[in-house]
N, C-alpha and C positions, 0 to 999 in steps of 0.2 A: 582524489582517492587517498591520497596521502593525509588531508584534514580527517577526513573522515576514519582510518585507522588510527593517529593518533587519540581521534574523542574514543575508542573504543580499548583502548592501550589504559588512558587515563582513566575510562568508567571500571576496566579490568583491577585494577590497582588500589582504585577506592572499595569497591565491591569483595575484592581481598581483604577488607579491615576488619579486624573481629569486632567492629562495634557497626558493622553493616547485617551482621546475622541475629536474627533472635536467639539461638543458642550459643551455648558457650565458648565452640571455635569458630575459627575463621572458614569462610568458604573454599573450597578445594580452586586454586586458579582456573580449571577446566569449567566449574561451574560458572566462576564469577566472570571469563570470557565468554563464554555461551551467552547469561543474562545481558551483557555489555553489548555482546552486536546482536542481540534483538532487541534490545533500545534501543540500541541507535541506528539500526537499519529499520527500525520501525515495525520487527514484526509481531511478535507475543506469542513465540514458540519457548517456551521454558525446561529446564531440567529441574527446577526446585519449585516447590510451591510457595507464590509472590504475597500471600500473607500471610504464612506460617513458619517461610525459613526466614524471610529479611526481615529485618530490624524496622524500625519509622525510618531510620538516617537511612538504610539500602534500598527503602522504596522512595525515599524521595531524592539519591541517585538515580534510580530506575525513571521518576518520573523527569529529572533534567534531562538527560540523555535521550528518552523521545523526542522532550523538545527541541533539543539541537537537531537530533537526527531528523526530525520530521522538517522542520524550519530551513536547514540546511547548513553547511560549516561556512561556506563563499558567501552565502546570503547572511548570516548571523554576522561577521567578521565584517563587512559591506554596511550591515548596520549600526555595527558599532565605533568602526572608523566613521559614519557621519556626523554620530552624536557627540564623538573626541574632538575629533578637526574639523568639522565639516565639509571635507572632501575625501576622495577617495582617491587610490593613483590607478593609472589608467591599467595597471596589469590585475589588480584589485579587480576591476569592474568586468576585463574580459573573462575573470573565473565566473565571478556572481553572473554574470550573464549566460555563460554558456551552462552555469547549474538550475538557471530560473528559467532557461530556454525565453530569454529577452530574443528579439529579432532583429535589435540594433542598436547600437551602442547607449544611444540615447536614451535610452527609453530605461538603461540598468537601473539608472536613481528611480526614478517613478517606479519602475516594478516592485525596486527593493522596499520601500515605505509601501507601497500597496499590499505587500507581503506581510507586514506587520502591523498592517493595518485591519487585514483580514484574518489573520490569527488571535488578533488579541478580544478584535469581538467575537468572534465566533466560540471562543474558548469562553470567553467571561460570560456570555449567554448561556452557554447550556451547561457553568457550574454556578451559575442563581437557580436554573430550574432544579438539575440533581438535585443539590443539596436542599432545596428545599424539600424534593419529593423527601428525602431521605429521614429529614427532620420529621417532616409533618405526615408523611404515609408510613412509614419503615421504625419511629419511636428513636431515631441517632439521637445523641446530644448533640447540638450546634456545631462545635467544633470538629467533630468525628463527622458529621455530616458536611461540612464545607471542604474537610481534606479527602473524602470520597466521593464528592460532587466535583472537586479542584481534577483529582486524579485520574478519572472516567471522563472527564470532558478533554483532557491533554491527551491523554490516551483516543480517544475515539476521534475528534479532530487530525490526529495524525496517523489515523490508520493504523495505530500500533498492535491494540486486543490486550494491552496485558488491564488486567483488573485483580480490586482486591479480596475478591470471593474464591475459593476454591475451586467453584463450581462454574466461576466466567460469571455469566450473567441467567444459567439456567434458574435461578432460583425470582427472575425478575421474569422470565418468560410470558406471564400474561399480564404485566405491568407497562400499560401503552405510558405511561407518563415516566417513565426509564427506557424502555426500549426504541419507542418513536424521537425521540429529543436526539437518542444516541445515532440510531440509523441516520437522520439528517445530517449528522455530524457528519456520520463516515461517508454519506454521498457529498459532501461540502468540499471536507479537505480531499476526495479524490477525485474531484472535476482538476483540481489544476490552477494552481496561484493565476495565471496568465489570463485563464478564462473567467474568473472573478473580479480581476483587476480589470478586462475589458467591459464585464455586464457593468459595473458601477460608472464607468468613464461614458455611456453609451446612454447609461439613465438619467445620470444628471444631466446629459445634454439632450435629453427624450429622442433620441435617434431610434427608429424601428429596426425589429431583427434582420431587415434585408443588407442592414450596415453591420451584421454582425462580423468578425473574418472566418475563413472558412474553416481554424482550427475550432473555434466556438461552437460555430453548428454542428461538424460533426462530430463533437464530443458531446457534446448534451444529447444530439439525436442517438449517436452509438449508447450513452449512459443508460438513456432511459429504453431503448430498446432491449438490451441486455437485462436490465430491473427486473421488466412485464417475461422476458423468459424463464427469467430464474426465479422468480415471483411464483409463476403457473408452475413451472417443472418440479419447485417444491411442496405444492399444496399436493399435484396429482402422485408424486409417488411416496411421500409422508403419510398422505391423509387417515389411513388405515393403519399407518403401523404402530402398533400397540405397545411401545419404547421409545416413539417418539412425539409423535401428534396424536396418536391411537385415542388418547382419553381426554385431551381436550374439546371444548366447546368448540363451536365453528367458527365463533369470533376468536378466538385466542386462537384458533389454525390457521385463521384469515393473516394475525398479527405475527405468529413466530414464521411465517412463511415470508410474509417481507422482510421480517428482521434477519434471517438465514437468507435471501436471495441478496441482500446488502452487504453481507457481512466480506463478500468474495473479493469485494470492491477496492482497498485488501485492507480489511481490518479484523483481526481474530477472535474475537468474543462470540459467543455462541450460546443461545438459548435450549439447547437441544443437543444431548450427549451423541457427538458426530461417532459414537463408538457402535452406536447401535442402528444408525441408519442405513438402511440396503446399498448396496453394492452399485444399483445407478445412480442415489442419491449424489452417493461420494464422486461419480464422473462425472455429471454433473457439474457438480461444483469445482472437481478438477478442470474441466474447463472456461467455467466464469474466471476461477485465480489466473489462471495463465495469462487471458486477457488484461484482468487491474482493472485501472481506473487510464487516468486522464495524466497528459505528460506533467512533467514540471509541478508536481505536486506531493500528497505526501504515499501518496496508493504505487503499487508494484504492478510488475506484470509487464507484457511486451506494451502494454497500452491499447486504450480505445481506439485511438487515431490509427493506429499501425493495423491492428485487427480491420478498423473499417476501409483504409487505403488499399490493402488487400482483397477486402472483398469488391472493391470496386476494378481494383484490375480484374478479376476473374471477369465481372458482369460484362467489362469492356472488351477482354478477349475473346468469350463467349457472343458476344454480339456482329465482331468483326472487326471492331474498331482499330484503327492504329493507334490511338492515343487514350488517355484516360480523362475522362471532365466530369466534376461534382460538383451540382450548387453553380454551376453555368459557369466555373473556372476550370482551368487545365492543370494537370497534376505533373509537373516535370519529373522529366525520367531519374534524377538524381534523387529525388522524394523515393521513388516507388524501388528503387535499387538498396536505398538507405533500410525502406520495410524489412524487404525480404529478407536480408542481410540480418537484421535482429530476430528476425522471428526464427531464422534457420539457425542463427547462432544458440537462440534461447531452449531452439527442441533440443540443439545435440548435448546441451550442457544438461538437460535435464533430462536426457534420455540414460547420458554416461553416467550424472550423480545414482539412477535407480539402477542399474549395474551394477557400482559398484556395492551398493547398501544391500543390494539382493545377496552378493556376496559374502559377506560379512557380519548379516543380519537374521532371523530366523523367521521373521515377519513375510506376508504375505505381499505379492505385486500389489494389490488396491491399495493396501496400506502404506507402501512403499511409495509408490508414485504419488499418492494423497501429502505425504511430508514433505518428498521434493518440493515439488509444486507450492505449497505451501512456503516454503523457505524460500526457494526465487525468486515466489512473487510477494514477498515477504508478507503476507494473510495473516499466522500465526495459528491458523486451524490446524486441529489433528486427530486420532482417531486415540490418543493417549499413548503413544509406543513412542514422545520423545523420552520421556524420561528412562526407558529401558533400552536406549540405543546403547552399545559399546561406546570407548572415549574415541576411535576412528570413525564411528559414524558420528557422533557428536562436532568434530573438528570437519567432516563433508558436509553437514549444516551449516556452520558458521560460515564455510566459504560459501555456500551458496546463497545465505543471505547477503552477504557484503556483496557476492556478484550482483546477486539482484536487485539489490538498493541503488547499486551506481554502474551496471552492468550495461543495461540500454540508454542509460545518458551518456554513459564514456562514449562508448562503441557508434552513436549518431554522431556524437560531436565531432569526433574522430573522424568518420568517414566523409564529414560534411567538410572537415577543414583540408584532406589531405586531397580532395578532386582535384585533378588536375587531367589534362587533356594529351594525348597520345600524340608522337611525333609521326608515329607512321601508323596504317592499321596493314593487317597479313588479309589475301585474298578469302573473300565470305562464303560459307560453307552451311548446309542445314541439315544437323542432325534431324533423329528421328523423335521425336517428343511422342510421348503416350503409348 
């Protein structure tokens, strides 16, 4: 936590430089720490608009600052003491481990180079396609085109959302050769370094999915389950609305409905003015962001894994069971203690953040609860009421993205490290539940 405040002290401080704005003064420090921890908590929630206040030099601060935020400060610092010395000391690796959710110790090296190894192709693929679209569909010059293919592939790899359109990406909304490139992106980096770095160890050795481990499967099964929900739930209650999908073709309803049921995953760019879709749309999607992506990667939210260990307790209580088992393993009760534990912690911070903003704000509950949520699970979606937040709701943002950037990895790691076992227990008692 402490790295990670620092990169955001130091992106504040560059981002203060009058030569980080396209106009004449310098940015007010409230603004320039606002832009700083949505870099680098990865979300693309904004107070200024990212191509018409900053400068080239504050967008391409904006775009460092992703990349460290998305990459991570333990994992970045883990790869660069390899490349100096070629070791790492050992309190080094139990950071980078416990930030990359390695499972033992050994394994932090391998993780950390698979981490870098998966970022840089993943990034360098889908900014030869942009910039290509951009040159050859859009009329960019070369270079304007490669630093807008460079930016939107940093950006969408790390589930950030900020981009350099006004508009997000509405203006590319029926452009499957910008929008499809991108959604892969942001389902990529929100599966989770771990479960990347295993499908490749798993191919080259042609091992089948029954060898996958059990956070694999249900992170891709949870993934893709959640996709085909928010997939359908966006085409049925868009399809007709005459502000959003109203007057598009069916094929390009077909397209902005996947590219909006991705985008939750948490990456913030939006084809589709979130200002003007109905009121379930926005719950909706309120509840895909809370969810996120996949652990140890660069997506927010309580996580798939935690979402689907939950619903597998219900299934197992509802059935009778004493115990929980998925995929024909057993879910230990320090696993399923650990869920809960995040997901309760995760409602009340975001139950309190919409309290207090209701307070203080003149904006509506949907709208209110659409930002939180946004912010924790660092998304970057909005309905447009950041920019007209007071600087108190401004500064409840920032803390709720930094909570939620590194909120449910402290709070697991934390409760994983401090088990320990009771000298005595007090005679067992059974309240009344339900």
């Amino acid at each position: 936590m402490g790295g990670f405040a620092a990169v955001v002290l130091i992106g504040t401080a560059l981002l203060s430089l009058p030569a980080a704005t396209a106009g004449p003064s310098a940015a007010p420090p409230l603004t320039a720490l606002f832009t700083a921890a949505s870099a680098v908590c990865v979300t693309g929630l904004i107070v200024a608009d990212t191509p018409a206040y900053w400068s080239a030099f504050g967008q391409a601060v904006i775009l460092g600052l992703i990349q460290v935020g998305g990459f991570g400060v333990m994992t970045l610092a883990t790869v660069l003491g390899l490349l100096v010395t070629r070791r790492v000391r050992l309190r080094m690796q139990l950071r980078a481990g416990a930030e990359a959710k390695s499972l033992t110790l050994g394994e932090v090296r391998r993780l950390v180079v698979g981490v870098l190894q998966v970022t840089v192709v993943f990034e360098a693929l889908l900014t030869a396609v942009l910039a290509a679209r951009m040159v050859l569909g859009h009329g960019e010059p070369p270079l304007r085109g490669l630093w807008l293919g460079l930016f939107h592939a940093v950006s969408a790899f790390n589930n950030a959302g900020f981009a350099l359109y006004s508009d997000s990406l509405e203006s590319f909304a029926t452009d499957p050769w910008i929008c499809v490139p991108i959604a892969l992106a942001v389902i990529a980096g929100g599966l989770g370094f771990p479960v990347w770095v295993e499908l490749y160890r798993h191919a080259r050795r042609g091992r089948e999915p029954h060898h996958w481990t059990l956070h694999a499967k249900i992170t891709l099964v949870a993934t893709a389950v959640l996709l085909v929900v928010g997939w359908a739930g966006f085409l049925l209650l868009e399809w007709r609305n005459p502000a959003t999908m109203g007057p598009l073709s069916a094929g390009d309803k077909v397209l902005t409905g996947f590219f909006q049921a991705v985008m939750p995953r948490t990456a913030g760019f939006n084809s589709l003015p979130f200002g003007e879709v109905h009121t379930q749309t926005l719950f909706l999607t309120d509840m895909l962001m809370f969810v996120g992506g996949g652990s140890a990667g660069t997506a927010g939210g309580i996580k798939v894994t935690t979402f689907a260990l939950l619903a597998f307790v219900v299934y197992a209580n509802v059935r009778g069971e004493s115990s929980v088992h998925v995929a024909h393993r057993r879910i230990t009760e320090g696993v399923i203690q650990q869920a809960i534990t995040v997901v309760l912690l995760a409602i009340g911070l975001v139950f309190s953040a919409t309290m207090a903003l209701m307070t203080i704000t003149p904006f509506t509950l949907d709208q209110i609860l659409f930002e939180v949520i946004s912010a924790f699970s660092t998304v970057g979606l909005s309905t447009g009421i950041t920019g007209d937040l007071s600087p108190a709701g401004e500064v409840i943002i920032v803390g709720l993205m930094f909570t939620g950037r590194l909120g449910p990895i402290t709070v697991a790691t934390a409760l994983a490290l401090r088990r320990r076992g009771r000298r005595f227990e007090y005679p067992e008692e059974r309240p009344i539940v339900g």
